[in-house]
VOMARVO-362950 format. One record per residue: x, y, z of N, C-alpha, C in turn; residue number from 0. Coordinates in steps of 0.02 Angstrom, whole numbers. Layout:
N
nX / nY / nZ / caX / caY / caZ / cX / cY / cZ / panu
X / Y / Z / X / Y / Z / X / Y / Z / NUM
...
This chain:
152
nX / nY / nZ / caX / caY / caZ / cX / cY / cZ / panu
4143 / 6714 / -7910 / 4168 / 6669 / -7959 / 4214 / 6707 / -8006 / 0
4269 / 6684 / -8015 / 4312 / 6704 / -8072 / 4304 / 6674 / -8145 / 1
4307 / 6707 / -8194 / 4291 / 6669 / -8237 / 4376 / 6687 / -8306 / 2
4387 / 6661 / -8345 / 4444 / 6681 / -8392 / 4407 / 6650 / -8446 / 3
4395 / 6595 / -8465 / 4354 / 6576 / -8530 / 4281 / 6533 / -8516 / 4
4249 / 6558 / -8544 / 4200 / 6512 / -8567 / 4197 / 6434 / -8606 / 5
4178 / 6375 / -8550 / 4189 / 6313 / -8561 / 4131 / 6259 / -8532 / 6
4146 / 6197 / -8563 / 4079 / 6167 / -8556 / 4045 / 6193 / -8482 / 7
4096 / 6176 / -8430 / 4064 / 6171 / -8362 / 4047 / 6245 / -8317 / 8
4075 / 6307 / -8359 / 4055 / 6372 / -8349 / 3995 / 6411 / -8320 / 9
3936 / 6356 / -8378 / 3888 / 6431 / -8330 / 3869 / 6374 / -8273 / 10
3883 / 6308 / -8247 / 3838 / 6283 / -8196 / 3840 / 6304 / -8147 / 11
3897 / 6324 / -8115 / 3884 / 6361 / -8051 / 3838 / 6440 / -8067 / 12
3826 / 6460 / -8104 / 3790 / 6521 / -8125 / 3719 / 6484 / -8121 / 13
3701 / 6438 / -8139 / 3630 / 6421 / -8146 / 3600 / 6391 / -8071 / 14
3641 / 6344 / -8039 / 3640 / 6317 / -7977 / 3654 / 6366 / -7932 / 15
3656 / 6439 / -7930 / 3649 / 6469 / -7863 / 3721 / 6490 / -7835 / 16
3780 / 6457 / -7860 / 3837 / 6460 / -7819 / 3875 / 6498 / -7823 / 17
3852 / 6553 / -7881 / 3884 / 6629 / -7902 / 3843 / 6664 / -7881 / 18
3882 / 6730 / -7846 / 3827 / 6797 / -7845 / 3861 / 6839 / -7883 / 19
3915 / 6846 / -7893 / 3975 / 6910 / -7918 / 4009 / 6839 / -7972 / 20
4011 / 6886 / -8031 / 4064 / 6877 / -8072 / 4126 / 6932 / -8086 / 21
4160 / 6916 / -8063 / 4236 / 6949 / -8095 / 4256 / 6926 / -8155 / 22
4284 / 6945 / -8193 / 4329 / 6914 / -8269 / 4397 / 6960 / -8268 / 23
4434 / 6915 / -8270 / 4506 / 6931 / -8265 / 4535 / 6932 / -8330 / 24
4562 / 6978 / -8351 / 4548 / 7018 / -8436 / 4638 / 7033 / -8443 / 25
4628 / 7056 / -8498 / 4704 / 7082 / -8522 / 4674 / 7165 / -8583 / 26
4702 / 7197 / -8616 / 4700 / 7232 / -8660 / 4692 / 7230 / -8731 / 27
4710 / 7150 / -8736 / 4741 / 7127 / -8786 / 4678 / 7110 / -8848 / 28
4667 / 7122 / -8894 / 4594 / 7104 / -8929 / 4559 / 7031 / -8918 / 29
4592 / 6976 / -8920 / 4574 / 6916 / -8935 / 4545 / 6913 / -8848 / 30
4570 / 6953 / -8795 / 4564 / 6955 / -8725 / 4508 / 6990 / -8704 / 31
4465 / 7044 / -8759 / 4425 / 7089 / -8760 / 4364 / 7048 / -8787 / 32
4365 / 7009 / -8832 / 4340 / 6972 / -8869 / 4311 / 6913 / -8821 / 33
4356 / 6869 / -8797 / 4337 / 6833 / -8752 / 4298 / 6849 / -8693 / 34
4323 / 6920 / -8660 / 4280 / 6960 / -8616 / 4199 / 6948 / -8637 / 35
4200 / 6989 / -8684 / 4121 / 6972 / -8715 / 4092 / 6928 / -8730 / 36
4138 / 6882 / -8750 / 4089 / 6815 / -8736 / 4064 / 6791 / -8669 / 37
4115 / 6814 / -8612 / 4091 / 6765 / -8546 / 4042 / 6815 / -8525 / 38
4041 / 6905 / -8540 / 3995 / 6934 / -8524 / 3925 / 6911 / -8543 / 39
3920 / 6896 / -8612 / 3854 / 6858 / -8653 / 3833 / 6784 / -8616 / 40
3889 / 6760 / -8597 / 3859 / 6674 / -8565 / 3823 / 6704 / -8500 / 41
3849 / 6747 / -8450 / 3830 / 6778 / -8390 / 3771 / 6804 / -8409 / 42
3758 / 6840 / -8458 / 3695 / 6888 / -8462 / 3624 / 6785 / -8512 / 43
3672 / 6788 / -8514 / 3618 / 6702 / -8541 / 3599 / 6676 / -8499 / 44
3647 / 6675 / -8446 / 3629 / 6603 / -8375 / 3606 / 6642 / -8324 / 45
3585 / 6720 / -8318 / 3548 / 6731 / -8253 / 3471 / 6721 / -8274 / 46
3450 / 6693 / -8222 / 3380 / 6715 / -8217 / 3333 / 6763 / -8198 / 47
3280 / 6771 / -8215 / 3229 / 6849 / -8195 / 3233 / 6848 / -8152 / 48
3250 / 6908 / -8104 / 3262 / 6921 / -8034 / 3300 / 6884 / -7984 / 49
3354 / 6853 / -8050 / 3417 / 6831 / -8011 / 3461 / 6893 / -7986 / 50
3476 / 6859 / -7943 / 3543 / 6929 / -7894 / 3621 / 6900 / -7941 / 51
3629 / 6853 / -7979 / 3686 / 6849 / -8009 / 3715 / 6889 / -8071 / 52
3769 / 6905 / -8088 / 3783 / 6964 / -8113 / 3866 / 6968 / -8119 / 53
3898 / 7009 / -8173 / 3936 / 7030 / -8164 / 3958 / 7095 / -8142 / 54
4002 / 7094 / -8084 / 4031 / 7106 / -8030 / 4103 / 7166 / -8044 / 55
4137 / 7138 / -8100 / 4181 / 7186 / -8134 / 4227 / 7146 / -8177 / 56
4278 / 7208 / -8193 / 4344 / 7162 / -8248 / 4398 / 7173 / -8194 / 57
4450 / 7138 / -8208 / 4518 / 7143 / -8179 / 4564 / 7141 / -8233 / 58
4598 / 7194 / -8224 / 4660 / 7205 / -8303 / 4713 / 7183 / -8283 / 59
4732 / 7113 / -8293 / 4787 / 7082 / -8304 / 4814 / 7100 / -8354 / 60
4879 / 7143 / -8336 / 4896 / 7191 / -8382 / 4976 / 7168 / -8434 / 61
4972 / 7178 / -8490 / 5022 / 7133 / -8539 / 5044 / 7194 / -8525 / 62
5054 / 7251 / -8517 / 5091 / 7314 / -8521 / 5114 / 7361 / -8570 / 63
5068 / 7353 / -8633 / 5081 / 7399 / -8677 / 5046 / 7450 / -8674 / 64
5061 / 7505 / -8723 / 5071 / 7571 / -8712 / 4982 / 7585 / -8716 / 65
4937 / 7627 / -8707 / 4875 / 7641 / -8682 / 4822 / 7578 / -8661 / 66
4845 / 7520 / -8621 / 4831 / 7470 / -8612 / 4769 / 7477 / -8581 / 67
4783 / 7529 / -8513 / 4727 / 7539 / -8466 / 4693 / 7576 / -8520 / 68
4688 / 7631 / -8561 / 4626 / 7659 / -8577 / 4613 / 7607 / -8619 / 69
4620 / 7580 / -8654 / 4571 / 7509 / -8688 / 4533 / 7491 / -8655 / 70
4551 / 7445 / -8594 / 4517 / 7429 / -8541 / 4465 / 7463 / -8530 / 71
4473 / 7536 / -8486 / 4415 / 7570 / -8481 / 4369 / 7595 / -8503 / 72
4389 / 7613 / -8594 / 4339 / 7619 / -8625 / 4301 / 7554 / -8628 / 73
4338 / 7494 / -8629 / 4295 / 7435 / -8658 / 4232 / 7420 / -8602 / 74
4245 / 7420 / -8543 / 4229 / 7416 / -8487 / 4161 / 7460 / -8488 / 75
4178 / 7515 / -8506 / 4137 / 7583 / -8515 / 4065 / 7575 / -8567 / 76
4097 / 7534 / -8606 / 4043 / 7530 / -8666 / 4007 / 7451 / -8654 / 77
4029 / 7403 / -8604 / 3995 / 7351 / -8582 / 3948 / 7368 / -8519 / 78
3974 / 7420 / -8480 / 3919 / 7456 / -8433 / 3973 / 7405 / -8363 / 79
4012 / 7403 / -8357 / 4036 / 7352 / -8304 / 4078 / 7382 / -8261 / 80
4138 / 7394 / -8230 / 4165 / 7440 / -8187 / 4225 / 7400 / -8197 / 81
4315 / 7430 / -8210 / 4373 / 7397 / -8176 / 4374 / 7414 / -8131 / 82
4387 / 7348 / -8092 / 4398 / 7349 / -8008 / 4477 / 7350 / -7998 / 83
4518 / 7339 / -8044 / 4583 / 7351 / -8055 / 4616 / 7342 / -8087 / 84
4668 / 7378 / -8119 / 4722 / 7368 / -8164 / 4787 / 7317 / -8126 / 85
4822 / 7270 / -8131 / 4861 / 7246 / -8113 / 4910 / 7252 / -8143 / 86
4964 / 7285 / -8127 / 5037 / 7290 / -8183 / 5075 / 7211 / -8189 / 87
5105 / 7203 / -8218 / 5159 / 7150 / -8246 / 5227 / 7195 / -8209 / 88
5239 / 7118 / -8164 / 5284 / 7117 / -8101 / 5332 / 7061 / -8117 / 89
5401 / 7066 / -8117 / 5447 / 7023 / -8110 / 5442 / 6970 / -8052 / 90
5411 / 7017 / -8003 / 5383 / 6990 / -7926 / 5355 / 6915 / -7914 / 91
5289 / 6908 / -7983 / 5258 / 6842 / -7984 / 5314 / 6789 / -7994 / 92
5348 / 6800 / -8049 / 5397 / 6730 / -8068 / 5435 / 6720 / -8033 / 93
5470 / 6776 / -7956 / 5512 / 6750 / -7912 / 5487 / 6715 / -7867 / 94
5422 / 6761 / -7850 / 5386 / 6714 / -7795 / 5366 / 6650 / -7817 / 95
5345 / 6639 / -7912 / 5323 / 6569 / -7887 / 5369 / 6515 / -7890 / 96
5411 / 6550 / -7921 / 5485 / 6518 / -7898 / 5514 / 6472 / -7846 / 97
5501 / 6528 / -7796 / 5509 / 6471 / -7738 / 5428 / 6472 / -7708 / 98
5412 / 6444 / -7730 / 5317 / 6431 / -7702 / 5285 / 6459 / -7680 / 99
5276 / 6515 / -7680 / 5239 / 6560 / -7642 / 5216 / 6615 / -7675 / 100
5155 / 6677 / -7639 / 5136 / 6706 / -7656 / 5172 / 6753 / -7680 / 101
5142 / 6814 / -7738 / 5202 / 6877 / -7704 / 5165 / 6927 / -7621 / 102
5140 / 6909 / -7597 / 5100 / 6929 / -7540 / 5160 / 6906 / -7491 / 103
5159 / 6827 / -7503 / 5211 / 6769 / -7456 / 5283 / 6813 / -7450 / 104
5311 / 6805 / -7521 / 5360 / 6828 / -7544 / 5393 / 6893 / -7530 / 105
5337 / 6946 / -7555 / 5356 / 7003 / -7559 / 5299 / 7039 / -7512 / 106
5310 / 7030 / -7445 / 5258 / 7076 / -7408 / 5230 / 7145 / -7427 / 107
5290 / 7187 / -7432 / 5303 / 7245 / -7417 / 5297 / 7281 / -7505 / 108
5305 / 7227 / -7543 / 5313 / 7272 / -7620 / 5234 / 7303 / -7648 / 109
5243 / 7345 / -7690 / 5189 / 7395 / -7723 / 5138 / 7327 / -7771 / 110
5194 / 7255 / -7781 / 5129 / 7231 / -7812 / 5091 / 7177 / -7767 / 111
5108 / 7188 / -7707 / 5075 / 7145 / -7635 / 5032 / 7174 / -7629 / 112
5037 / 7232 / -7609 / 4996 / 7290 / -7617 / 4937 / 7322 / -7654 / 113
4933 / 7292 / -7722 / 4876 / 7290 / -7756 / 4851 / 7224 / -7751 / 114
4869 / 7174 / -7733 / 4826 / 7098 / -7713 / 4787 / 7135 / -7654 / 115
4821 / 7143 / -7614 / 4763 / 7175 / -7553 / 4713 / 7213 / -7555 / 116
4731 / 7261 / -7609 / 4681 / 7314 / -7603 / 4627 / 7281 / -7661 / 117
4647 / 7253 / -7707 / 4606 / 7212 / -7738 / 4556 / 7175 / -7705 / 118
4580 / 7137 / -7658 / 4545 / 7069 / -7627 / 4513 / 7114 / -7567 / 119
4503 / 7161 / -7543 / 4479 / 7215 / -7526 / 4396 / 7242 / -7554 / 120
4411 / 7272 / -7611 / 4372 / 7272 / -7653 / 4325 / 7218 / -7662 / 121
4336 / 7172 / -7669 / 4292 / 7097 / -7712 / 4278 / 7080 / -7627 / 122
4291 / 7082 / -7566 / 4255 / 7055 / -7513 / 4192 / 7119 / -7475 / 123
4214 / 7211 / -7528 / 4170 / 7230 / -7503 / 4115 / 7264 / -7544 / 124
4135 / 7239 / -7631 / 4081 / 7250 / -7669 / 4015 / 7207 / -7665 / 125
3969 / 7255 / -7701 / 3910 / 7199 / -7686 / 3857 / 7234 / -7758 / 126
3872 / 7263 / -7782 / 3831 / 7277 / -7824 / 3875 / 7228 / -7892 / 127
3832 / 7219 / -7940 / 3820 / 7184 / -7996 / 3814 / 7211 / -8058 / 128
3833 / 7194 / -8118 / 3790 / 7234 / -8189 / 3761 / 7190 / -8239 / 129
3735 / 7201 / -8250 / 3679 / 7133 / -8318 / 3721 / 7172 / -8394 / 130
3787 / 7147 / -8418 / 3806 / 7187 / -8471 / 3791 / 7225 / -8544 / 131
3801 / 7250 / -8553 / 3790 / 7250 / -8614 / 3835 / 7227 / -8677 / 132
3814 / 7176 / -8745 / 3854 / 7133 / -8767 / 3891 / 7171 / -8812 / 133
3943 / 7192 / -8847 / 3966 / 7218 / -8920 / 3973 / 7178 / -8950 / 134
3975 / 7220 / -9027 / 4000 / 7161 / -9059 / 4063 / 7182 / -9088 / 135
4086 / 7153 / -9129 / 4172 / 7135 / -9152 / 4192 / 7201 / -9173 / 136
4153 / 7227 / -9205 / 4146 / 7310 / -9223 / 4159 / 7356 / -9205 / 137
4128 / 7347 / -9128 / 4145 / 7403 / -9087 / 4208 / 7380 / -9039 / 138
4220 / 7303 / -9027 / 4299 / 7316 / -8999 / 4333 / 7341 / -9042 / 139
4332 / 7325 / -9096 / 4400 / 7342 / -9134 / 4406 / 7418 / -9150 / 140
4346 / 7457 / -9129 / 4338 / 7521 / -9128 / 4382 / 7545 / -9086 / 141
4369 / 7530 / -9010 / 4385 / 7541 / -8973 / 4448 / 7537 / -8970 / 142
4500 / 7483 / -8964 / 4545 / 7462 / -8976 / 4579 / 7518 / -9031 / 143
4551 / 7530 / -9104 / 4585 / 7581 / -9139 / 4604 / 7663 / -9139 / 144
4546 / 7679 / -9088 / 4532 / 7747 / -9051 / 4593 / 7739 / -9003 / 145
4596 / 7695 / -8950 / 4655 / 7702 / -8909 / 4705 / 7712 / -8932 / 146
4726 / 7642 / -8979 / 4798 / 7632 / -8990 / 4813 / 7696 / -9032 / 147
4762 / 7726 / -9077 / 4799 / 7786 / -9115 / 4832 / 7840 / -9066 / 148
4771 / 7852 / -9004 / 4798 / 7903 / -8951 / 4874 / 7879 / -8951 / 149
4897 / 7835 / -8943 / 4971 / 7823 / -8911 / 5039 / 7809 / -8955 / 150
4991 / 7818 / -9041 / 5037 / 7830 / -9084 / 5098 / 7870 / -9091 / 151
């Protein structure tokens, strides 16, 4: 299950059985870090005792500013969860969806086809899970201030 925000109809497939892996597809960005933790907190709410459901990892949908990925990984780091990948910001997506298609469709052969695969790779051969741990506003913005100074 992919998840981006937390919304009425969110955790039902988490409670009904129809998730085993959660992914959350993230950015760097605070309000994106923020939200992270919330869907981590609904996930760690809606499993049950000796449920196998769980989150699975982050994916850094990446806005592309300057220590973007180490945000990420610290944040990642201090929720106990794993990035399964950084995704760069590609001119690639808006041509391909341009004319309808993937950039996979589109762009066989390019470096950001290339991380869809190895991505979708990953997520068909992970199998382990993490029960997170929640922060609070405190420590993103910690985090977040520790990075961005590095790249001052």
């Amino acid at each position: 299950m992919l998840g981006d925000t937390v919304c009425g109809g969110f955790s039902q497939p988490i409670r009904v059985g129809y998730a085993e892996q959660i992914y959350v597809i993230m950015s760097g960005e605070p309000l994106a870090l923020y939200q992270t933790n919330n869907i981590a907190a609904a996930v760690n709410n809606n499993v049950k005792p000796g449920g196998k459901v769980g989150l699975a990892g982050l994916i850094n949908n990446m806005r592309g500013f300057d220590g973007e990925k180490e945000v990420v990984e610290k944040f990642a780091e201090a929720l106990g969860v794993p990035v399964i990948e950084h995704i760069p910001r590609s001119d690639l997506i808006q041509r391909a969806e341009f004319d309808g298609k993937t950039v996979i469709e589109a762009f066989p052969d390019s470096n950001q086809a290339s991380i869809y695969k190895k991505l979708a790779e990953k997520i068909l051969t992970q199998s382990d899970t993490y029960a997170p741990r929640i922060l609070g506003m405190k420590e993103i913005k910690e985090i977040m201030r520790l990075c961005m100074a590095k790249t001052a």
